[in-house]
C-alpha positions in Angstrom: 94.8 109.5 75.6 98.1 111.1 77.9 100.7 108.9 77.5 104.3 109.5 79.1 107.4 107.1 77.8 110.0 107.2 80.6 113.6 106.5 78.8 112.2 108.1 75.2 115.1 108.6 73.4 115.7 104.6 73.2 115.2 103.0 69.6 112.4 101.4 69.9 110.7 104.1 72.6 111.0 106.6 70.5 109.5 105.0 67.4 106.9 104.1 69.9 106.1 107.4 70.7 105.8 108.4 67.1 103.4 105.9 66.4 101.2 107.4 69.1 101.5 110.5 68.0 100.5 109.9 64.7 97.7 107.3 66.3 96.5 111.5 67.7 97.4 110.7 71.6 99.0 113.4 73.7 102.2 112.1 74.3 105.5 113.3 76.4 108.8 111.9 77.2 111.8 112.5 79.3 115.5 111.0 79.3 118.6 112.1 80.7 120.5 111.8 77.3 119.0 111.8 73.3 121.3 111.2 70.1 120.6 111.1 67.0 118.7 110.2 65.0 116.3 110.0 67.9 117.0 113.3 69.2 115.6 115.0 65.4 112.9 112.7 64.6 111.3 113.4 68.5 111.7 117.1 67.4 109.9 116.9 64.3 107.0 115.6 66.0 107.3 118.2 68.9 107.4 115.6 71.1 111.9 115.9 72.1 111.9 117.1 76.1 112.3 120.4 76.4 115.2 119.6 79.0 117.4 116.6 79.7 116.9 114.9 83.1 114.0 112.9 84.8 111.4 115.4 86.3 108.9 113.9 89.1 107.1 116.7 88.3 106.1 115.4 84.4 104.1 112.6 86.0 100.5 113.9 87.1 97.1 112.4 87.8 95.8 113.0 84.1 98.7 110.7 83.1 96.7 107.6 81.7 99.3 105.5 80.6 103.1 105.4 81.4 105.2 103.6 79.3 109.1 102.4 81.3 112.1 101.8 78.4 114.8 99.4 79.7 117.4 103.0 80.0 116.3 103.5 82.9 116.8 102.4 86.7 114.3 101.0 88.8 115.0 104.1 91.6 114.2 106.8 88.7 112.3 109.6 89.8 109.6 109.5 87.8 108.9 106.3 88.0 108.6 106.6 91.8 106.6 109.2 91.1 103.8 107.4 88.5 103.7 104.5 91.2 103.0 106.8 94.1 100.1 108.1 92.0 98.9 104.8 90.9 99.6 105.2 87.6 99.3 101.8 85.2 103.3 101.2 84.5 103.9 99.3 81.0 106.9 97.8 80.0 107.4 98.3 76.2 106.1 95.1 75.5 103.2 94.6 77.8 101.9 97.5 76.1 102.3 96.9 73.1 100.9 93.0 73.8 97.7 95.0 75.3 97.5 97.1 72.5 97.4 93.8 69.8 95.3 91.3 72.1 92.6 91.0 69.7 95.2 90.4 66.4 96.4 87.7 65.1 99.9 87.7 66.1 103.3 86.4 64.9 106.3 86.4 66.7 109.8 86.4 66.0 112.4 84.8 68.2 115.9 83.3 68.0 119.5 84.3 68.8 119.9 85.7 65.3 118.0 87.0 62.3 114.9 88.3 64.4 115.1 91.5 62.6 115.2 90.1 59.4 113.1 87.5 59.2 110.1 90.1 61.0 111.7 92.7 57.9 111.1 89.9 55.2 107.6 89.2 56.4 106.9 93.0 56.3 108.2 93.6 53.3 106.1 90.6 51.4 102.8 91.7 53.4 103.0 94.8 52.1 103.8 94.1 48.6 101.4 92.0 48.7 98.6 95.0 49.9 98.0 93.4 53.6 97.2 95.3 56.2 99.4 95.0 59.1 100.7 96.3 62.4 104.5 95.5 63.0 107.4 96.4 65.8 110.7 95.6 64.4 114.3 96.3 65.6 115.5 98.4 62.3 114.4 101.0 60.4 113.3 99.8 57.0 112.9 100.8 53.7 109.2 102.4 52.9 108.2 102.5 56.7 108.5 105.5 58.6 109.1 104.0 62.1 109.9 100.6 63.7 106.4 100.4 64.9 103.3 100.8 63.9 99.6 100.0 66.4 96.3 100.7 63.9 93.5 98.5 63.7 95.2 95.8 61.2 93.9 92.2 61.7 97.8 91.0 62.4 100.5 92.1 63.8 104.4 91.0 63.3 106.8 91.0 66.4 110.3 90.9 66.5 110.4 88.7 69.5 113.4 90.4 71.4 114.5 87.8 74.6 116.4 90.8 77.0 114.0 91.7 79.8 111.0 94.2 79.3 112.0 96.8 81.9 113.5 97.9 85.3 110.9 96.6 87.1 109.7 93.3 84.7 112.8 91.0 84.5 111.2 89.4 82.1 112.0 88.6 78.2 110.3 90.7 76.2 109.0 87.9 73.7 107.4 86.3 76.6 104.8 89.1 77.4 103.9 88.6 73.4 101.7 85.6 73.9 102.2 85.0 70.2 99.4 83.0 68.0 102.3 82.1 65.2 106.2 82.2 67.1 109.1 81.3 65.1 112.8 80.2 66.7 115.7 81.3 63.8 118.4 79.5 66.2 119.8 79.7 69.4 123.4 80.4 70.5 124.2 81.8 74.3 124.0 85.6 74.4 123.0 88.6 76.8 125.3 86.8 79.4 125.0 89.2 81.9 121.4 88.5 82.6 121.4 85.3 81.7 125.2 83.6 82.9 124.8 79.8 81.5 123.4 78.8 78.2 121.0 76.3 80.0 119.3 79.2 81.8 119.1 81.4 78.3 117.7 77.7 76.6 114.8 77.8 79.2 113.5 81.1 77.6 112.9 79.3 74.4 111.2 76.8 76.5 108.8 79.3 78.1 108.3 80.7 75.1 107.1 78.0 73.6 104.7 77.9 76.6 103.1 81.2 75.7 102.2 80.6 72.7 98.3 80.1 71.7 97.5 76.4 72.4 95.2 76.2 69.0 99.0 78.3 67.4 101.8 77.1 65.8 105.7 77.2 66.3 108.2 77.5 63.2 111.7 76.6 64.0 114.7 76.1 61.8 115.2 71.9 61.8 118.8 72.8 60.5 119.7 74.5 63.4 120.5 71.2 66.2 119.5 73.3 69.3 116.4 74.3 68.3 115.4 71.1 66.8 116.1 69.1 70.0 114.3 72.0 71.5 110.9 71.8 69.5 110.7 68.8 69.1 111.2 67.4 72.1 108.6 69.9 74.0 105.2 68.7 75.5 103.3 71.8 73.3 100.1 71.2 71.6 101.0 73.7 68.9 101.4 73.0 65.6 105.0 72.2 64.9 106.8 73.5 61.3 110.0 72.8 60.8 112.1 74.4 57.9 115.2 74.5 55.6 117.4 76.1 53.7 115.3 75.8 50.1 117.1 74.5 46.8 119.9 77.4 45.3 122.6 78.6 43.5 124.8 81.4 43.1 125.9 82.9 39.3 127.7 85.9 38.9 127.4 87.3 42.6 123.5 86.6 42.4 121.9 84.0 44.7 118.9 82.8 43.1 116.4 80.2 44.5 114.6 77.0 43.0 111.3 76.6 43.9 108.2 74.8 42.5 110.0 74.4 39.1 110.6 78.3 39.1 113.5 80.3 39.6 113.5 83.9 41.8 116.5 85.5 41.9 117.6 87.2 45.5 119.3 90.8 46.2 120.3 89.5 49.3 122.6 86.0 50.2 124.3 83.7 52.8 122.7 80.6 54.0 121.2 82.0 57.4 119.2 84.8 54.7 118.7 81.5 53.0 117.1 80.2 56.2 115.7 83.4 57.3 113.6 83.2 53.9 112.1 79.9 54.9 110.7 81.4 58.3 109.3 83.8 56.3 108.0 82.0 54.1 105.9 79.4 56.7 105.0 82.7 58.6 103.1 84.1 55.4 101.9 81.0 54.1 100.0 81.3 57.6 98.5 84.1 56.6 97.2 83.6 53.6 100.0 84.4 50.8 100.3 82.2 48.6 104.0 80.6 47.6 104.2 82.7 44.0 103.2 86.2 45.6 105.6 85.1 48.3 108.9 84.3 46.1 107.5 87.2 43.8 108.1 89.2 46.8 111.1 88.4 48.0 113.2 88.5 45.0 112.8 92.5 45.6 113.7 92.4 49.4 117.2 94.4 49.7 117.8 93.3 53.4 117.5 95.4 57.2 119.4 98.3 57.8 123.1 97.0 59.0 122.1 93.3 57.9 125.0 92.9 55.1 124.5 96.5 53.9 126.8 97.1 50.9 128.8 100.5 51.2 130.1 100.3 48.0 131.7 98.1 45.3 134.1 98.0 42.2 134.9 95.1 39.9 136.9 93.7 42.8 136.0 94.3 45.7 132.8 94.6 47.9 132.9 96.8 51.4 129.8 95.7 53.7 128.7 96.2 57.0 126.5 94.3 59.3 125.3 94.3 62.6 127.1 91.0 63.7 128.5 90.9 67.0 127.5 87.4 69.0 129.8 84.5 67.6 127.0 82.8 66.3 126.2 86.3 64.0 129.9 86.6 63.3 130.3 83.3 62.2 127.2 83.4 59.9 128.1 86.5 58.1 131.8 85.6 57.5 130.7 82.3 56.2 127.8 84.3 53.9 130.7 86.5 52.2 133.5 83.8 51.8 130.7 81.5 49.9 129.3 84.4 47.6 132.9 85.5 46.5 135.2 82.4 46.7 137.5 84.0 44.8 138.3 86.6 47.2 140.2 87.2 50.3 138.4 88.7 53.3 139.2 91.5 55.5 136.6 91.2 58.5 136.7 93.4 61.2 135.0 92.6 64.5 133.8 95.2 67.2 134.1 93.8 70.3 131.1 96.3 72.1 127.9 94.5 73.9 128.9 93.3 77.5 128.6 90.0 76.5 130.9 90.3 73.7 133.3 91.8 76.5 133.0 89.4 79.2 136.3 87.2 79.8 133.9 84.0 80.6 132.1 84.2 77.5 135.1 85.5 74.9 135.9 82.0 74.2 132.5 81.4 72.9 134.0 83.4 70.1 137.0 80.3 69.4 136.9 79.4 65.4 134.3 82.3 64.2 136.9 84.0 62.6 138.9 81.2 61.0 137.9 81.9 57.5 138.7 85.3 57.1 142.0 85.5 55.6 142.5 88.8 57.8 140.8 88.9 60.8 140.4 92.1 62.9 139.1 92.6 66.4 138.5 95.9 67.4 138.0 97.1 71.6 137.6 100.5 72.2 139.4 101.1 74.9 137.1 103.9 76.4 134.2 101.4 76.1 136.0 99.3 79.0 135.8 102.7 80.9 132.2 103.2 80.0 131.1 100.1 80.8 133.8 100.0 84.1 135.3 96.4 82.8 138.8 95.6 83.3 140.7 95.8 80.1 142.5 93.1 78.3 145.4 92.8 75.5 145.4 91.3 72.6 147.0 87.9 73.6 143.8 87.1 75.9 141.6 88.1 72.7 143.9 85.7 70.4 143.9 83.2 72.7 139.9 83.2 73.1 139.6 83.4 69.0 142.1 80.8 68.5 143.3 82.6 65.9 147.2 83.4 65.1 146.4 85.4 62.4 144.1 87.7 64.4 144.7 91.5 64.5 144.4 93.5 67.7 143.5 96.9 68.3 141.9 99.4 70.5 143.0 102.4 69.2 140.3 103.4 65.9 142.4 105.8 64.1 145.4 103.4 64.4 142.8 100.6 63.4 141.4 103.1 60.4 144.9 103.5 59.2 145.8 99.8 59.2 142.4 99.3 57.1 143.3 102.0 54.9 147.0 100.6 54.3 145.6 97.3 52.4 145.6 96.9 48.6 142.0 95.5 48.8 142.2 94.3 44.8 140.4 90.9 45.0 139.5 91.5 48.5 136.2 92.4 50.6 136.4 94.2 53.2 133.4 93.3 56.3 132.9 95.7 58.8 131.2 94.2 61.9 129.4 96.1 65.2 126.3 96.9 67.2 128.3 100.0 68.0 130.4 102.8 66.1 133.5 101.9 65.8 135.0 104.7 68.1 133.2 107.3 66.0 134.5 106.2 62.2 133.1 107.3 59.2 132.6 103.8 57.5 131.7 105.5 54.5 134.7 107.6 54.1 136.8 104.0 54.8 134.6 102.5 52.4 135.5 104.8 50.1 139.2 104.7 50.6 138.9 100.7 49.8 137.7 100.8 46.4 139.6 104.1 45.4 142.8 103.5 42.5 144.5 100.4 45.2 141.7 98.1 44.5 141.9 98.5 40.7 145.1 98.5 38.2 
């Protein structure tokens, strides 16, 4: 089949193109900028435009499929040019929904830990030898791209709830029509398409609505939004709630108590904890039974940027997550304090999405900080340019925290000498973003935290 992806150089499109390459289609692409590592791993399939820019004259009649990624605007060139031709136009999800019809299919959706939970299931399916199509929002450990289309019986969805495409305001996890959907929690985000929490709320509710009738919904009963939620909803699904299982931490290792056996974890924090549980209902779903599921787990090392340890001496611990709604912030702060009491925190926030940036919604971020004994918020100040906001100072940004002892700064190498200034023995330092940090080289600061400061 000729397939074109519109926008390919995005995360997910070009792991989607991959896939179909592999899967022996024809496939092309075009976007007006590629980084990395997108930009190498197009080329090593041959499949990385030969120029960048949007080209009317890629789409022809022996196009069979287009595919339209969210980079791009609803007047681009090509697009107008595939529509002209009446061309079928998919969103990202619609094809991949068309593409898994006839699977069994479980969805992942909440505010947080999407990409985890869908990595836990993947990781126990395939430990356990099921076969399996998957799209998740990371790159993992053992898979070669975020998504894979075969002809596996099931399929596993990170349920993402921004909209689908230019032209399909959509969420994405709505287009899913999931047989299995799980909600990990719900706390306001992705305020610019959504701007009041009660209008991001009513996607969970639709949700809900697409969902199989003969399906089920698991939701996290801890979480008090998502209880109300559930439970409260008209649905003839099948309704499993969840909780954080029986545990306890020894010597930095979380391990879990379950059926009079204990599994010991390589990853922590109560919303993994959580995340676990979702998992866990998901697979028993399938067919796995509770020992091949805890069996599993115990090996799981966590997503890529999901508390990813950078390094570590005998007192102190450098990680770095992907944490930048409060809810996220709040989580992973709380999942470091708890597995290293003893220690102080250093946990540094970038400040990136334009959520995170909006002045109505900053104060959404008041208390998420409060238990890191230094806490760090980090602004760009090219990434108000970029994204043509206003910029603030740091007393709007303390005031929003409501935090005395937070640090300001929108400078990175004043920020990266700051950070490399501390004595970080019997500290952690937590490194916080969905962007770059202004360019730094978190390993390289990693590495100046543990180096002859940190031990005596």
């Amino acid at each position: 089949m000729r397939i074109h992806l519109i926008a390919v150089g995005g995360a997910a499109m070009h792991n989607l193109a991959i896939a179909l390459t592999k899967n022996g289609h024809q496939v092309s692409g075009s976007d007006d900028a590629i980084y990395e590592p997108s930009r190498s791993r197009l080329e090593k399939y041959g499949i990385l435009p030969a120029e960048m820019g949007w080209f009317p004259e890629n789409i022809t009649s022996d196009i069979e499929v287009v595919i339209l990624g969210m980079h791009a605007r609803e007047d681009n060139p090509e697009l107008k040019k595939a529509q002209e031709l009446g061309l079928k136009v998919y969103s990202y999800p619609e094809y991949v929904y068309e593409q898994s019809k006839d699977k069994l299919r479980v969805v992942v959706g909440g505010s947080h830990g999407k990409t985890t939970i869908t990595s836990m299931i993947l990781h126990v399916l395939n430990t356990c030898g099921k076969k399996f199509d998957y799209l998740v929002g990371a790159q993992l450990e053992g898979f070669d791209t975020m998504v894979q289309l075969s002809d596996a019986p099931i399929i596993i969805i990170e349920g993402d709830e921004y909209l689908a495409s230019p032209i399909d305001r959509r969420p994405k996890f709505h287009l899913y029509k999931a047989n299995i959907g799980i909600i990990s929690g719900i706390a306001w985000d992705h305020i610019n398409v959504f701007p009041t929490f009660e209008n991001y709320l009513e996607q969970f509710r639709v949700f809900l609505d697409t969902i199989d009738p003969q399906g089920a919904i698991i939701y996290n009963s801890e979480d008090a939004v998502v209880k109300e939620l559930v439970e409260g909803a008209e649905v003839s699904l099948a309704k499993i709630g969840y909780k954080t299982a029986e545990n306890y931490t020894s010597e930095g290792v979380t391990s879990l108590r379950v059926n009079g056996k204990e599994y010991p974890l390589e990853v922590f924090g109560r919303h993994n904890l959580q995340n676990i549980e979702a998992a866990h209902n998901a697979c028993t779903k399938i067919g796995i039974s509770d020992e091949d599921f805890y069996s599993a787990i115990s090996t799981f090392k966590g997503a890529a940027k999901r508390l990813e340890l950078l390094g570590k001496n005998i007192s102190t611990a450098v990680y770095k997550d992907f944490a930048h709604s409060p809810s996220k912030l709040t989580a992973t702060i709380d999942a470091v304090k708890e597995q290293y009491p003893d220690r102080e925190l250093v946990a540094v926030i970038e400040l990136h999405t334009f959520s995170s940036l909006n002045k109505d919604f900053l104060n959404e971020y008041k208390g998420s900080m409060d238990k890191a004994d230094i806490p760090v918020v980090f602004i760009n100040k090219l990434t108000f340019e970029q994204k043509k906001l206003k910029p603030y100072d740091d007393v709007l940004v303390k005031q929003a925290f409501g935090n005395g002892k937070l640090i300001f700064f929108n400078d990175p190498e004043i920020m990266v000498e700051f950070l490399s200034s501390i004595n970080y023995k019997g500290k952690n330092l937590l490194l916080m973003s969905s962007g770059n940090f202004g360019g730094t080289n978190l390993n390289l600061l990693s590495d100046k935290a543990l180096i002859s400061k940190s031990i005596y």
